[in-house]
C-alpha positions in Angstrom: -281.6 85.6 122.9 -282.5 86.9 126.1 -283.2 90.9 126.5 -281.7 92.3 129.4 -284.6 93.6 131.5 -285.6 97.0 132.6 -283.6 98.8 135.1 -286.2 99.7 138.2 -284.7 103.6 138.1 -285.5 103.3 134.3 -287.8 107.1 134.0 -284.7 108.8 136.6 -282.0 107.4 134.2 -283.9 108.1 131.3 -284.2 111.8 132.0 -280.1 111.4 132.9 -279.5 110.9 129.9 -281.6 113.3 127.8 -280.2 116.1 130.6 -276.7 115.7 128.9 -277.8 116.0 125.4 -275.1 114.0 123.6 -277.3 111.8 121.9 -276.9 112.1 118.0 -274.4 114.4 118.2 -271.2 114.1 116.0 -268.0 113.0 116.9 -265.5 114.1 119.2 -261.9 114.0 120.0 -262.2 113.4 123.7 -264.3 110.3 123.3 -262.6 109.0 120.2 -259.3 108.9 122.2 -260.8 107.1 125.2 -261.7 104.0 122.7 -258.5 104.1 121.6 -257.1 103.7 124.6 -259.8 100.9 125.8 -258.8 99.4 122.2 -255.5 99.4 122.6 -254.8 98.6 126.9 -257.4 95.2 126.4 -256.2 94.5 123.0 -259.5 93.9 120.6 -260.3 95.3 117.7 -263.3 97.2 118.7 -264.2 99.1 121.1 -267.9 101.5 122.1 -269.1 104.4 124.3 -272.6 103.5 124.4 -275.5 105.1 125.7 -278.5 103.2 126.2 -281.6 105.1 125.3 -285.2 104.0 125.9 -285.3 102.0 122.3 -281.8 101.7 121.2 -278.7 101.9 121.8 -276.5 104.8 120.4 -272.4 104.9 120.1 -271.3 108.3 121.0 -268.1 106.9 119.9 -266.9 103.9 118.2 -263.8 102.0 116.9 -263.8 99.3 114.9 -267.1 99.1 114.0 -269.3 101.2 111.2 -272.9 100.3 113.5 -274.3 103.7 114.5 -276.8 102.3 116.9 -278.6 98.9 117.6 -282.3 97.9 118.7 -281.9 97.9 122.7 -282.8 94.3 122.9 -279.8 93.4 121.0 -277.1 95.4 123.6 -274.9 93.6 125.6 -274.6 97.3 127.3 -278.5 97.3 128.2 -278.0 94.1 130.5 -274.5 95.5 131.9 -276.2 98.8 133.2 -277.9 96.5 135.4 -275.6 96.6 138.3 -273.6 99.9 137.8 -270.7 99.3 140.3 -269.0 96.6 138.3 -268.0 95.4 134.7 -269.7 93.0 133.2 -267.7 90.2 131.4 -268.7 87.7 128.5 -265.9 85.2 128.1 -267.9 83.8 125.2 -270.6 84.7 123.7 -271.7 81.3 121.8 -272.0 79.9 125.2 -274.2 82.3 126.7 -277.6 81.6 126.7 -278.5 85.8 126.6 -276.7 86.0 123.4 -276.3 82.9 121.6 -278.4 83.8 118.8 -278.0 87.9 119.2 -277.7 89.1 115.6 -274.4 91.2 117.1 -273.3 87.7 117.5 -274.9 85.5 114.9 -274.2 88.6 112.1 -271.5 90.3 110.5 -270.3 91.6 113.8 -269.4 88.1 115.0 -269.2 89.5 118.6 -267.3 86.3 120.5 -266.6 88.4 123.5 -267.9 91.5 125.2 -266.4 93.7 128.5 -268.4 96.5 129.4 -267.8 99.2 132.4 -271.0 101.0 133.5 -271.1 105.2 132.6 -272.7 106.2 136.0 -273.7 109.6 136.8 -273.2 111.5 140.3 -276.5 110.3 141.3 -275.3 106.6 140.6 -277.9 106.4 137.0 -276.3 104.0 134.8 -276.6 105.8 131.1 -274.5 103.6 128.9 -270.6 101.8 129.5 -267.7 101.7 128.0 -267.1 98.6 126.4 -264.8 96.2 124.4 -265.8 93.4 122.1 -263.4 90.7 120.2 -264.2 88.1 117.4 -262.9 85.4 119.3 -263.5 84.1 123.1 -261.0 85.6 125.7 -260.7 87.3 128.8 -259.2 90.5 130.2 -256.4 90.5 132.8 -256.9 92.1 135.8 -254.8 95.4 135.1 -257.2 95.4 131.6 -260.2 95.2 134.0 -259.0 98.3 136.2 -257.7 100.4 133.0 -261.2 99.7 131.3 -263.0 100.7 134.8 -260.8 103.8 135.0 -261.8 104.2 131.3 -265.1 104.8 131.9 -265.0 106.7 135.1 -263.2 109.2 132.7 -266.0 108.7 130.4 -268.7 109.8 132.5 -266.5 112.7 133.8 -266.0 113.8 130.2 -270.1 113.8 129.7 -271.0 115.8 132.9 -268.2 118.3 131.7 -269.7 118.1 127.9 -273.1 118.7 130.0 -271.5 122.2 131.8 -270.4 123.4 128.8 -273.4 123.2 127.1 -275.2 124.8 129.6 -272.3 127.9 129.9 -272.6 127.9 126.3 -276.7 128.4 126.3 -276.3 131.1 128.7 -273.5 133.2 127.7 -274.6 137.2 127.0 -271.1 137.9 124.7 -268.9 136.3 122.2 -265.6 137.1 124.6 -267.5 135.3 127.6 -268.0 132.4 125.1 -264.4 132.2 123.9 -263.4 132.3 127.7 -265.5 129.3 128.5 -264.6 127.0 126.0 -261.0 127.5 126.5 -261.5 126.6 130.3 -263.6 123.4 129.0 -261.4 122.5 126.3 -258.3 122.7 129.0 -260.2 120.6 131.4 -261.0 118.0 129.1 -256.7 117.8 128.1 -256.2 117.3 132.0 -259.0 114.9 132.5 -257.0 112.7 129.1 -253.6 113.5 130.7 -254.9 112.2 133.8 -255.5 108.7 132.0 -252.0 108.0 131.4 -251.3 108.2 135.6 -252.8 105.0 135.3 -249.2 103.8 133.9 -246.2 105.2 133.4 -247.1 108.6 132.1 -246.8 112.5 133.4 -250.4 113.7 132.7 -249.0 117.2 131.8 -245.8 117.0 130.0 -246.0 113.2 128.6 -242.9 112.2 129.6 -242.3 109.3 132.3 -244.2 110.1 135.7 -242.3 109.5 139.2 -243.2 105.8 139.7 -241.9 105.0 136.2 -238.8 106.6 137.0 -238.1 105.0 139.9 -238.8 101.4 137.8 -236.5 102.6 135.3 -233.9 103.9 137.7 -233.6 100.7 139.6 -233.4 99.1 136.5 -230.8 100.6 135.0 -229.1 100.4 138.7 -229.1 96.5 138.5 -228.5 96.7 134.8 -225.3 98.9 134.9 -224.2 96.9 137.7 -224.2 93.6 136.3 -222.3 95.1 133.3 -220.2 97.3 135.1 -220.6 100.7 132.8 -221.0 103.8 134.2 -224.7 105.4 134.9 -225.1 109.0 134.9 -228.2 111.2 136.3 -229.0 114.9 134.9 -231.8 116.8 137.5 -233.1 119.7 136.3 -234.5 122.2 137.6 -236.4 125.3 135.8 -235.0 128.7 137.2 -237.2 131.2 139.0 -240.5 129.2 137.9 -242.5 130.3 140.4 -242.3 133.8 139.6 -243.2 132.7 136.1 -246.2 131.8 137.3 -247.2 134.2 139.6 -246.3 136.7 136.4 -248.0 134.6 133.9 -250.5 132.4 136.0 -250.3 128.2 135.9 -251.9 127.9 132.6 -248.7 129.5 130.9 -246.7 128.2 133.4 -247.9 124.5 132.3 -247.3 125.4 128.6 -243.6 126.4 129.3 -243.2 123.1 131.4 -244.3 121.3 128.2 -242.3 123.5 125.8 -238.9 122.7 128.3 -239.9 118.8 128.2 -240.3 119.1 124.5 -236.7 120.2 124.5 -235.6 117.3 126.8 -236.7 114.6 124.7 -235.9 116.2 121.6 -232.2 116.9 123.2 -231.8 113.4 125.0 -230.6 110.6 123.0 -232.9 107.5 122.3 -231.4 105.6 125.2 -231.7 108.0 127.8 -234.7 108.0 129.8 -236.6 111.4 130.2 -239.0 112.2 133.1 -240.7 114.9 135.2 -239.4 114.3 138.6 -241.6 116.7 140.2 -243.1 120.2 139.9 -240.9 122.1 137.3 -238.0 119.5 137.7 -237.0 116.9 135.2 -234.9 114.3 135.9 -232.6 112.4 132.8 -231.7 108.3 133.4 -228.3 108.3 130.9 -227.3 104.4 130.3 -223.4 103.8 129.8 -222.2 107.2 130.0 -219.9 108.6 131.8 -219.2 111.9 133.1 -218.0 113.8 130.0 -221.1 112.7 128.1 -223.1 113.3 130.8 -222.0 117.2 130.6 -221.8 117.4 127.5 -225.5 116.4 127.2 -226.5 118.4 130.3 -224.5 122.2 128.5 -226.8 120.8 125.4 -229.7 120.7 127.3 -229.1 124.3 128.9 -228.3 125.9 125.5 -231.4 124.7 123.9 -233.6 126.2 126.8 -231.8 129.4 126.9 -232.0 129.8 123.1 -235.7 128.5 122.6 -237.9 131.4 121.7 -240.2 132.1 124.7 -243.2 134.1 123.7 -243.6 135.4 128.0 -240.2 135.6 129.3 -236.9 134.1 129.0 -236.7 130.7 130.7 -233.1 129.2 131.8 -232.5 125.6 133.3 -230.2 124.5 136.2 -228.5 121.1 135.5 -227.4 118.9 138.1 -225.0 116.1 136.8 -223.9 112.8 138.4 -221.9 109.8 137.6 -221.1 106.5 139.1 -219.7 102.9 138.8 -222.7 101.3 139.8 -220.7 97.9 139.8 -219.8 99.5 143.3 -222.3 97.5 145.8 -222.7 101.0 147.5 -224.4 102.8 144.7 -228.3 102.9 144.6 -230.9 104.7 143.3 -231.5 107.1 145.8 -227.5 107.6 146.2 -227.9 108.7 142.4 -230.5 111.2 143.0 -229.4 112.7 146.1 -225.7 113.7 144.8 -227.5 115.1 141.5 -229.5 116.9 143.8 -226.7 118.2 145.5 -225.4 119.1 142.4 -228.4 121.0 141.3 -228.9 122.9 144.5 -225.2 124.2 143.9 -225.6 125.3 140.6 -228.6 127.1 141.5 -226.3 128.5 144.3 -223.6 129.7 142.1 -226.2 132.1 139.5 -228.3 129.7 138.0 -228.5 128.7 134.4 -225.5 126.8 134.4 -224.4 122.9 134.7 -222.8 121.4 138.1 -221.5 117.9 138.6 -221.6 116.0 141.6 -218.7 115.3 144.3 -217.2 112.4 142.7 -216.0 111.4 146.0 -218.2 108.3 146.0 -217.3 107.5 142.5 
């Protein structure tokens, strides 16, 4: 076993890491998840934030394994905090002279293989990594390598922010400051885990599908429809008067009753339909093998569930605008599809608002 050596900014990183003050501190949710995810986007059973301290090394958060901490000569972190702008990769441990006889590897842990991305401060101190360990030899796939780098930059954004609230916390004169404080922290720390799923395919604030998943999806259920020659239908949605919502109510509300009306789209939508935020407080409905009176029929649904949701602010409505087309016609597209449901929306918005319009079916 070979120890990894001693970083030359070892007293500056050192005093990095006892500035945030996470060591031995208990669990929490927004660390917990980001193992999850590593765990789950590179596929191994465990997965560790871990901070290297002068002695050991300490999990802040762990999956798959019950260690707590380890001696700092037996981390595989302590040698991948050497160079802080990349992840450091083990294919296989067993052949690795560093860790060939590691008691990580040799032991009960029967670590085989071992990813790690560097936690780095603003001042570019590695304090720990992220990291992902398997029983068996392997390697991660280039979009695992990104996610697990993006991963950790989240990390390390999710300790300076744990670091700020602590310090807000020490200096705040009244409980109602206090209570102010952590609400602002806890909502940054949601949009710093919401921001994880723009990695993929995800809206970071309503969960639904983002705009680059739609337009995969849309394009696939283009070529789809057209080699089976159903009908594909669009619903765009648009929320009524939403900006005055949030000049009323301020974007914090205003985000809660975008996530309250996307709640209602998927609970509306059937499970073949594909639900997504197409931008700002519009939403926009992919409907496979449905033709214009479903597509109605769903889109009146839709509007009756917003305007009968109970709305704790002030009422909300929805504008629908509904298209359909024979996509085995070699003129349809995507972008067709969304600009005569656009129309449609812009002329139900025209005609009151709160109500459903469908397209010219001129092109049908």
């Amino acid at each position: 076993m070979i120890s990894a050596r001693v970083p030359d900014n070892e007293t500056e990183r050192l005093e990095a890491l006892r500035i945030l003050e996470i060591l031995d501190t208990v669990p929490e949710q927004g660390f917990d998840d980001l193992t999850l995810l590593a765990a789950t986007i590179c596929d191994t059973p465990i997965s560790l934030v871990s901070l290297v301290d002068g002695d050991r090394q300490w999990f802040k958060s762990r999956r798959g394994a019950s260690l707590e901490q380890t001696p700092r000569e037996f981390s595989f972190c302590a040698h991948a905090i050497l160079e802080p702008g990349r992840i450091m990769e083990v294919p296989d441990t067993a052949a690795d002279s560093r860790f060939t006889d590691n008691p990580l590897v040799t032991g009960e842990l029967h670590v085989r293989f071992y990813a790690g991305a560097p936690l780095v401060t603003d001042a570019g101190h590695a304090i720990g990594a992220l990291c992902v360990l398997d029983h068996k030899p392997r390697r991660l796939e280039p979009p695992q390598r990104a996610a697990l780098q993006a991963l950790a930059r989240q990390a390390a954004a999710q300790l300076k922010l744990r670091s700020l609230h602590h310090a807000l916390q020490q200096a705040l004169e009244s409980a109602r400051r206090y209570q102010t404080e952590l609400e602002e922290y806890q909502s940054r720390l949601r949009k710093l885990n919401m921001q994880l799923h723009t990695q993929a395919i995800t809206d970071p604030l309503t969960g639904l599908y983002n705009r680059l998943a739609l337009t995969q999806q849309l394009n696939q259920a283009v070529a789809r429809a057209g080699r089976t020659g159903e009908p594909l239908s669009l619903l765009l949605i648009d929320v009524d008067q939403f900006k005055a919502f949030n000049d009323s109510f301020g974007h914090l509300r205003g985000d809660e009753a975008l996530r309250r009306i996307a709640e209602i789209l998927y609970a509306t939508a059937r499970e073949a339909d594909i639900v997504a935020r197409y931008g700002g407080e519009e939403f926009l409905i992919i409907l496979p093998a449905t033709g214009s009176a479903g597509a109605l029929a769903l889109a009146e649904r839709i509007r009756q569930q917003v305007q009968s949701a109970r709305w704790s602010l002030r009422h909300l409505t929805v504008s629908i605008g509904a298209v359909t087309r024979q996509t085995a016609d070699p003129r349809c597209s995507a972008q067709l599809l969304i600009e005569d449901a656009d129309a449609a929306l812009y002329r139900a918005k025209a005609s009151g608002r709160n109500r459903v319009m469908a397209a010219d079916p001129s092109r049908d």
